[in-house]
TORNU-726786 format. One record per residue (C-alpha): residue number from 1; x, y, z. Coordinates in steps of 0.25 Angstrom, whole numbers. Example, Ala and Ser with C-alpha at 12.3 -4.5 7.8 and 13.67 -1.06 7.14 Angstrom:
BEGIN
1|49|-18|31 $
2|55|-4|29 $
***
This chain:
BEGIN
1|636|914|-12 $
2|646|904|-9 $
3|654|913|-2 $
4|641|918|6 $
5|638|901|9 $
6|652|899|14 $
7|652|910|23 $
8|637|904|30 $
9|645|890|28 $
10|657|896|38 $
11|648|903|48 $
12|642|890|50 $
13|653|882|53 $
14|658|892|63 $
15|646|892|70 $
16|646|877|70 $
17|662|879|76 $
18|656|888|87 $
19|644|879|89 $
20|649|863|88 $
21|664|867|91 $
22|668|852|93 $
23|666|852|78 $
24|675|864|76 $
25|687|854|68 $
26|677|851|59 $
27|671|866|57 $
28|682|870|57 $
29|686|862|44 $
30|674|866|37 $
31|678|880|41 $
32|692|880|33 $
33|684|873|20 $
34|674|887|21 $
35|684|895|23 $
36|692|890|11 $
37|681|891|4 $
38|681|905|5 $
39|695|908|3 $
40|693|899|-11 $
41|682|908|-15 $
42|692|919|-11 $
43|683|926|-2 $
44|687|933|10 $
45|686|925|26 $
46|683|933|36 $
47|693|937|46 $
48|685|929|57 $
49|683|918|49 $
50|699|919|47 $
51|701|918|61 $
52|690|908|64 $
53|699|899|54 $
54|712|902|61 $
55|708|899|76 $
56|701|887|73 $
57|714|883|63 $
58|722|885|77 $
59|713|878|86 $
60|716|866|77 $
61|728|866|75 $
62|730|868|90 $
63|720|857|93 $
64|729|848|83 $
65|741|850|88 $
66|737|849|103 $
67|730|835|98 $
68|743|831|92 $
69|751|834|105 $
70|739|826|113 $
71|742|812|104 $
72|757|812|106 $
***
């Protein structure tokens, strides 16, 4: 059940990404705690959820360090 519930929980909040993408940070905070979630109840994350985790991880990161070269 709860592994069932988390899955709705992270469909939802890529749908929210897709549809309000100016929250996507935010999202995509809640994403990573779903995620973790998951691997704590040692289930398995599907490949596109994978992938999904790792752009998103790059665009922030490239997002910060492109914010960090603007401010100095």
């Amino acid at each position: 059940m709860a592994f069932d519930l988390l899955k709705a929980e992270i469909l939802d909040l890529a749908d929210q990404m897709q549809n309000n993408p100016k929250d996507a940070h935010e999202l995509y905070m809640k994403l990573e705690r779903k995620l973790s979630e998951l691997r704590a109840y040692g289930m398995p994350i599907p490949d596109d959820l994978v992938k999904l985790e790792a752009a998103l991880q790059a665009e922030f990161a490239a997002d910060l360090r492109h914010q960090k070269t603007s401010d100095e």
